[in-house]
Each structure stands twice: as C-alpha cells, then as structure tokens.
VMD Tcl script that draws the C-alpha trace (Angstrom):
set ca {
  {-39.31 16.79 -29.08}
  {-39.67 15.99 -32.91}
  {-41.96 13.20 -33.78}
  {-40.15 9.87 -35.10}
  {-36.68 10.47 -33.55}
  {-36.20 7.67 -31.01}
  {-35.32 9.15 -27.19}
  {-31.41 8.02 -26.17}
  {-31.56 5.09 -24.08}
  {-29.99 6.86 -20.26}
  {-26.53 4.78 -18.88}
  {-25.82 3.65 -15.68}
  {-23.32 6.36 -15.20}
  {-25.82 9.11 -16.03}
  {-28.15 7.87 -13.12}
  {-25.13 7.85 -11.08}
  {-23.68 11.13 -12.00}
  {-27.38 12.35 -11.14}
  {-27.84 10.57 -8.18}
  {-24.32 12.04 -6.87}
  {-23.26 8.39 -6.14}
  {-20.83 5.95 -7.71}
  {-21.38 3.71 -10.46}
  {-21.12 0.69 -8.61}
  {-23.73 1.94 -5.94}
  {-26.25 3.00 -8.23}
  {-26.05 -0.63 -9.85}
  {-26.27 -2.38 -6.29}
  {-29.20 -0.24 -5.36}
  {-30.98 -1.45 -8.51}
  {-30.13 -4.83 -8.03}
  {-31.44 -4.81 -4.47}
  {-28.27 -5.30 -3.14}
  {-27.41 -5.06 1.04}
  {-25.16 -2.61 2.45}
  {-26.51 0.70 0.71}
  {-27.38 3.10 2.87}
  {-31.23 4.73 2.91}
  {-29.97 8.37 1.51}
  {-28.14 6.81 -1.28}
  {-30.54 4.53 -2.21}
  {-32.97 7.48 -1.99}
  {-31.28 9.32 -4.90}
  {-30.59 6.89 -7.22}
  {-34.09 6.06 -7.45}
  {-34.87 9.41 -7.56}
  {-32.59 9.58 -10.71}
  {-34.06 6.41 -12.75}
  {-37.57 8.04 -12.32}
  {-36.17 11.38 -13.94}
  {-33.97 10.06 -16.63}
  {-36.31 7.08 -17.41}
  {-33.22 4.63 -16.98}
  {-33.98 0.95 -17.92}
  {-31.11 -1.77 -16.73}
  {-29.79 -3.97 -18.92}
  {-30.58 -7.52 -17.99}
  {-26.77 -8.69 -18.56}
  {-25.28 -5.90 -16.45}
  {-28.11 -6.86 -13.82}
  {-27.49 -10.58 -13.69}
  {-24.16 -9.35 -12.96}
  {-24.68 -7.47 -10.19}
  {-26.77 -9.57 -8.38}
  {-23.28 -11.56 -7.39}
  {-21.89 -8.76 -5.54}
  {-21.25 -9.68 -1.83}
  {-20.37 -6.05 -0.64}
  {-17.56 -6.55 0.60}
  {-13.85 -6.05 -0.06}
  {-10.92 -7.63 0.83}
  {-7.48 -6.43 2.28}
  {-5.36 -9.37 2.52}
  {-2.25 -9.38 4.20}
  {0.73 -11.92 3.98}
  {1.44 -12.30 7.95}
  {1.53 -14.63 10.50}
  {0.54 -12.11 14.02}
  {-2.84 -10.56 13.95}
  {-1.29 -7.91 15.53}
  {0.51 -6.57 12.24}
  {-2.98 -4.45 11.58}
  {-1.95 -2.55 14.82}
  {1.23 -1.98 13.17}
  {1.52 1.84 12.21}
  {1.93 1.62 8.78}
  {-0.95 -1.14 8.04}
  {-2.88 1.39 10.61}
  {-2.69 4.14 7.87}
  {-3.43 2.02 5.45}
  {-6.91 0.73 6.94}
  {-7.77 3.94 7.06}
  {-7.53 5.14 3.93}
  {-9.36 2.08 2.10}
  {-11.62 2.04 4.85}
  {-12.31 5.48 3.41}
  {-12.70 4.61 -0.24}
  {-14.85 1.78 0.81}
  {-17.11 3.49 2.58}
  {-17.56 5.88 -0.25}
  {-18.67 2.90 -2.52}
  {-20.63 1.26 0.60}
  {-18.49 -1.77 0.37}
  {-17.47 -3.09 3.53}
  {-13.80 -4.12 4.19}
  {-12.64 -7.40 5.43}
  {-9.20 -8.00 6.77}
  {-7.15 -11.84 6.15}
  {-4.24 -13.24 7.48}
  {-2.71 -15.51 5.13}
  {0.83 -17.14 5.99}
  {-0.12 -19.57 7.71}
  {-1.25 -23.17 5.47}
  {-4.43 -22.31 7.79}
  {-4.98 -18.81 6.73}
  {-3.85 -19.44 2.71}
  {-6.24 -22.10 2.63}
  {-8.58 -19.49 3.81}
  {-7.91 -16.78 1.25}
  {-8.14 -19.55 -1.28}
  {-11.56 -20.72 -0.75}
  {-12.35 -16.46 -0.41}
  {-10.99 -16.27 -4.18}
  {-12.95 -19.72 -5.41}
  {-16.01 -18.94 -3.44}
  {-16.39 -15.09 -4.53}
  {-16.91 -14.30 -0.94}
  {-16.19 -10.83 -1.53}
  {-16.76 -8.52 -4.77}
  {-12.40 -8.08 -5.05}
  {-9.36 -8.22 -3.08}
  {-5.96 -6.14 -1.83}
  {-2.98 -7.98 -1.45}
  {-0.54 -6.68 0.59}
  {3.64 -7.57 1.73}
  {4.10 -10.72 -0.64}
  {7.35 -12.15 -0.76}
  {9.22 -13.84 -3.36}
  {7.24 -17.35 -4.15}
  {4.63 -16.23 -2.40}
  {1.33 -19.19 -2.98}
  {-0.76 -15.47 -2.71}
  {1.04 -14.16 -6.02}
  {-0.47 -18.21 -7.80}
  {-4.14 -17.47 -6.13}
  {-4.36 -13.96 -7.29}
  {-3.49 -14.91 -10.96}
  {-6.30 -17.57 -10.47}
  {-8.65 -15.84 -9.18}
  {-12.04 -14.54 -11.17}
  {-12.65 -11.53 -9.34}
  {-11.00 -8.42 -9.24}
  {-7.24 -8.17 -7.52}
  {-5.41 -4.96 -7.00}
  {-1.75 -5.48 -5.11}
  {-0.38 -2.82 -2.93}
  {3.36 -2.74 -3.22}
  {4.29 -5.03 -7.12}
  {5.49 -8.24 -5.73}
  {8.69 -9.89 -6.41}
  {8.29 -11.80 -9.79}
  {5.06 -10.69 -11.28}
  {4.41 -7.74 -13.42}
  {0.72 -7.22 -12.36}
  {-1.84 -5.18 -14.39}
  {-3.23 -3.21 -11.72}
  {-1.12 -2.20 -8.33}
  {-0.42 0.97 -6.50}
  {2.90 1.91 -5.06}
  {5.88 4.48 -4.05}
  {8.35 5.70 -5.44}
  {10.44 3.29 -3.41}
  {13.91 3.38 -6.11}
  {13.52 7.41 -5.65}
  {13.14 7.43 -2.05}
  {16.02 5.45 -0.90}
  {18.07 7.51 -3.61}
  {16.85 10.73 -1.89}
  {17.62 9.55 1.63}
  {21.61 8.16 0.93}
  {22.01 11.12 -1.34}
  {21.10 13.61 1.75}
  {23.68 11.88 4.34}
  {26.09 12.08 1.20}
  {25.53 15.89 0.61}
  {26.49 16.13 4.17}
  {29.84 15.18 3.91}
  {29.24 11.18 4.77}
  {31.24 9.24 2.53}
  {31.01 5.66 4.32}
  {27.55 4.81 4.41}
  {26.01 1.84 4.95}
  {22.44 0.64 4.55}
  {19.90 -1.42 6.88}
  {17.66 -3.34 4.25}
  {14.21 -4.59 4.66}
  {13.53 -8.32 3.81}
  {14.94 -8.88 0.35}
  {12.34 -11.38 -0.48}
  {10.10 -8.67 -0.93}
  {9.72 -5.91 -3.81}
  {10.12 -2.83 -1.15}
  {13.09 -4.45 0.35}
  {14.85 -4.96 -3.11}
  {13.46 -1.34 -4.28}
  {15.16 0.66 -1.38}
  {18.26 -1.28 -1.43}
  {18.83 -0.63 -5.15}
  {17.71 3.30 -4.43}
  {20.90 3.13 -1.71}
  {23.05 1.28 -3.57}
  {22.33 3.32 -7.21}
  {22.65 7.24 -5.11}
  {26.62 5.31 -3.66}
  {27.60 4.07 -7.23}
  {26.40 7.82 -8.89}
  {28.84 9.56 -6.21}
  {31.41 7.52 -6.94}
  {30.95 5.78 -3.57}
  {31.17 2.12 -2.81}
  {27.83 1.00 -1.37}
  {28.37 -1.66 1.97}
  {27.01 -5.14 2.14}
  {23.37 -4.65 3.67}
  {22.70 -5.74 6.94}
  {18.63 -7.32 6.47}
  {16.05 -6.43 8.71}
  {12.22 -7.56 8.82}
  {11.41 -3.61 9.16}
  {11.21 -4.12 12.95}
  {12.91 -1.89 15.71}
  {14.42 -4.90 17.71}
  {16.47 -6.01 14.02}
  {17.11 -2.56 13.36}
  {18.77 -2.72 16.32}
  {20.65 -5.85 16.15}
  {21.72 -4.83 12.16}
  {22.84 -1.51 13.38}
  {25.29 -3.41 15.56}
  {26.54 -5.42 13.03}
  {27.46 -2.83 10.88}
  {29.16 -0.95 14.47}
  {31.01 -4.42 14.50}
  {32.12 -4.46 11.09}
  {32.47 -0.78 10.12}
  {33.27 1.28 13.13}
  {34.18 4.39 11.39}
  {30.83 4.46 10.09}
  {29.49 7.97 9.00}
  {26.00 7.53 8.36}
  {23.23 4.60 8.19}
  {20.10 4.60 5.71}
  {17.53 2.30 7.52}
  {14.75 1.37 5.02}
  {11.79 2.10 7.52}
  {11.56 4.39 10.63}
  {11.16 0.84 12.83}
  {14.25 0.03 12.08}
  {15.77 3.31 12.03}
  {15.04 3.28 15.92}
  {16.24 0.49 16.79}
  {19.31 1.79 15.14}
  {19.75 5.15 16.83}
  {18.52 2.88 20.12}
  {21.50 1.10 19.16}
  {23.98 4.28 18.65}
  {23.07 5.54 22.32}
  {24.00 2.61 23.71}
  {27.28 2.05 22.44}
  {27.99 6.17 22.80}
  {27.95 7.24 19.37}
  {26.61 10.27 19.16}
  {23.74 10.84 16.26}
  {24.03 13.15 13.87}
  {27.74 14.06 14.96}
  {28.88 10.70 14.88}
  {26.59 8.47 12.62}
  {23.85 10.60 10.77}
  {20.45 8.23 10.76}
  {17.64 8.59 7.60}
  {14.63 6.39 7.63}
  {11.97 5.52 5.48}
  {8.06 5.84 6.08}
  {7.44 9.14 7.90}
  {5.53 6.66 10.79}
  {5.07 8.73 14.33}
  {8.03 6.78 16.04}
  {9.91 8.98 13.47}
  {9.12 12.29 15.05}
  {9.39 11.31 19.08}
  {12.68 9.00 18.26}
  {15.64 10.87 20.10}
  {16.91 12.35 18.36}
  {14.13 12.83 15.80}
  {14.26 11.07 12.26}
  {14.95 12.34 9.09}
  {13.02 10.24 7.37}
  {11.10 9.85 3.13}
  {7.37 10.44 3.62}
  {5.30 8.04 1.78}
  {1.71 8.92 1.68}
  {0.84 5.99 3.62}
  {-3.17 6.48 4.16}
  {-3.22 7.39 0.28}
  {-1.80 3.98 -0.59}
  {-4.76 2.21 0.98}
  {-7.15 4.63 -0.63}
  {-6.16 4.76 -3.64}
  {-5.89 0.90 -3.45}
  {-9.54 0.82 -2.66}
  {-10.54 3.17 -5.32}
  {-9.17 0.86 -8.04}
  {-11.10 -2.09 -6.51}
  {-14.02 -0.12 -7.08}
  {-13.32 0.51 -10.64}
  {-12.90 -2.50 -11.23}
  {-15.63 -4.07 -9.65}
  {-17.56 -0.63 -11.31}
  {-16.25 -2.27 -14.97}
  {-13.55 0.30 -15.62}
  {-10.18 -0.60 -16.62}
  {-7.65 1.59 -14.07}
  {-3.72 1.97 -14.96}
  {-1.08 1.22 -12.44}
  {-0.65 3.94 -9.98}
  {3.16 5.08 -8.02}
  {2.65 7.67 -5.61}
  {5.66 10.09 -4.94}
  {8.00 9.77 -1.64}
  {9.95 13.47 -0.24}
  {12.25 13.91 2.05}
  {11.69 15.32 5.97}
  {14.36 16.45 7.37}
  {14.93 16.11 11.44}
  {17.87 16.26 13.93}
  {19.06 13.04 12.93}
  {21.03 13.54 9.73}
}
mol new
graphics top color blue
foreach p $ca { graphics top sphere $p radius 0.5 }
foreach p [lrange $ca 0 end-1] q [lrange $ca 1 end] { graphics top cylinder $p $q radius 0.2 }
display resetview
C-alpha cells in the first residue's frame, strides 16, 4: 500500500455482504442486540476483524432501539381469522422473511376499541422495530395510526383512501378482468358478480376488474351481491342473484370462500355447474381444488405477499428506501367454468 494515501473507511453493508448476513443483522449484532442467532453473530464479527470496520456512533445509537420484533397487524375482530387460509399463507411467508433478518413476528388484532387501543400504544411505544397492516376498510382509525406512527409501516393490500408510500399487492383490477373475461369467452353473456366487502380496496378492485371485462364486451355488468369473502355469504349472495336472475349463465365470486358457498348453493337448488351456471373464484386457496366441482379460480401468490411484505419491513428498518410492489394474479382453470 503507498505511503500517505488514507485506507477507505469499510460500510456496514460490506461487513454484511462478507459476513453473508443482512444489513440489519450485522448492525444488531454490533449493537448487542437479542434475537441473533450464535452462527450469525459468529460471522459478522468475523467480518469487522477482516475489513477493520468501525461503527458510526449515530447509526449505533440508532440501533440500540431495535426491539426485534415485527409486527403483522390485522383489522379483525375473531382470533381465529389467522387460521383462515389465506392469512395462513401469509404467516408463512413473512414468517420466512423474518426469520431471515432474525426478527421475530408478532401478530395483533385490532377492531375492537380494545385491540386499536392496543396497536396504538405498539406504534407510540416502539414496541416493535415496524409494522404490516393488513384488511383495512374505508375510515379505518388503523389507516390515522399508521400515518402517525414513527416507525416503519408497510400495508399489505393499499387501503381505501390513502395512497401509501410503501405497500405490496395483486394485480386485483387484472384478475377479476381475467376471471369474467374467461366465463365470457365461453359463451356466458349474463354474468353476474359476488363482491367482497366494498369498504375495502380488494373488494372495490375486483368489482371494477368484473364490471370493466362486462362494459369492454359490450355486456351490461349486474348489481353485485356483497359478501364478507366467507362461504356461508357466498352462499346466501349466490341465492340472491338465483332469486333475481334465474337465467343466470355464470357467477364471478371474488374469493374461492365465497365461490363455495356459491356452487354449495347451485347444488342445492339443482343447477347444474358448469352446464348451467359456470363458477370462477379468486385466491387459488385449497377449498378451490376439493370444491365439487373444482374451482376455476385467479392464483394470487398468497405466501409471496407476506414475504415480500416482510422484506420491505426489513429495508426499511435496514435504512433503504423500497418502491411499491404488485405481484401478478393468472388464471387456473378447473371443472367449474
């Protein structure tokens, strides 16, 4: 090395890169932060010592505050909506990304006053390094905290009002487009639509994707009957629309729940799926493939939401500026339509 040229000061990154970990671990590991596992810990001091990295005191005072945990909050009232297929999938996959960044994940309730109340003093106290927020409806009090709150907050699904600066989501518009614009290709030409809440985002989303793939055929696109993407008022909407619209050719259903309950609801009254009334659903969730008959359905790329979620947490927290993220939607095609 020539004489007089000062050596390049190392980055956090570099030890990182090194060290074969993420940024955010190698900065928790030399802050003497919990919840980093021996190995990993292991290597990234193993990496200072070679590159000769020295932290900077304002990115350490930082980092000291990290709780190492993460967040996914949910806007529900039964505990049981975790169990719930698609919130299943989703678990998984930021429980995935999570673990990656050794960042534990905590799960919150938050429609009742009780459980807002406790979100809000999570957000206010910093009791955990960011947060996911997940199925916000219109007017939502979660949509005020998150704008509020100092730490990082990445939505999952764009909520109903608010133009967020970092979310992931589906192609929801193109997916509901896709799934009336099969049953139209088949020769259906009166086709209705089952809707998902419509004080949400993914309720509006599919219901414009129906009603825009009607209009383009020159098709006029039925009054929805709303669901809350459950079988038993998939079920009771399909029999609306059996009420109102008996020569009814085919049904979009805006998730596979509800597309059950509506072939549930077919069977019983003797219509005969896909001769009759051809069925699509939305989701690609397991009740899809044993329905009978099965579901045509849009894949989402469920698990991916929650990891990909989780990943932009972790950039965040990690100091990096992500960009909004839509994941794509495709069509599977079953007995039902």
């Amino acid at each position: 090395m020539t004489e007089g040229v000062p050596r390049r000061q190392s980055t956090l990154d570099e030890v990182a890169e090194l060290a074969g970990v993420s940024r955010s671990v190698a900065s928790r590991v030399l802050n003497n932060a919990p919840h980093v596992s021996r190995a990993k810990r292991e290597a990234v001091e193993r990496a200072v010592h070679r590159l000769g990295y020295v932290p900077n005191p304002t990115a350490r005072a930082l980092a000291t505050r990290q709780t190492g945990a993460a967040a996914l909050v949910v806007s529900g009232e039964d505990p049981s909506i975790f169990a719930d297929p698609f919130f299943a999938q989703v678990i998984v996959g930021a429980s995935a990304a999570l673990e990656d960044a050794d960042l534990h994940l905590m799960l919150c309730l938050a429609a009742s006053d009780r459980g807002r109340r406790r979100v809000e003093q999570l957000l206010r106290s910093k009791g955990a390094d960011g947060v996911m927020l997940m199925a916000l409806r219109e007017d939502d009090p979660l949509s005020r905290m998150a704008e509020e709150a100092e730490m990082p907050v990445v939505f999952g699904g764009r909520p109903v009002g608010l133009d967020p600066r970092w979310y992931v989501d589906v192609d929801n518009v193109g997916g509901a487009r896709q799934a009336t614009e099969h049953l139209i290709s088949a020769g259906r030409t009166r086709v209705a639509t089952i809707a998902g809440r419509l004080d949400t985002e993914v309720g509006r989303a599919r219901y414009r994707g129906y009603r825009d793939a009607m209009l383009a055929a020159g098709l006029d696109p039925y009054p929805p009957e709303v669901g809350d993407f459950t079988e038993s008022t998939g079920a009771a909407a399909m029999a609306a629309l059996l009420a109102n619209h008996p020569d009814l050719e085919g049904v979009f259903a805006a998730n596979d729940n509800m597309g059950a309950g509506a072939l549930r609801t077919l069977r019983e009254a003797g219509r005969p799926v896909p001769g009759d009334v051809a069925v699509v659903g939305f989701d690609d969730l397991a009740v899809a493939r044993i329905a009978d008959p099965p579901l045509t359905t849009v894949h989402q790329p469920i698990e991916a939401l929650g990891r990909e979620m989780a990943r932009m947490l972790v950039a965040l927290i990690g100091g990096q500026d992500p960009t909004p993220l839509i994941l794509p939607t495709r069509l599977v095609t079953r007995a039902s339509a």
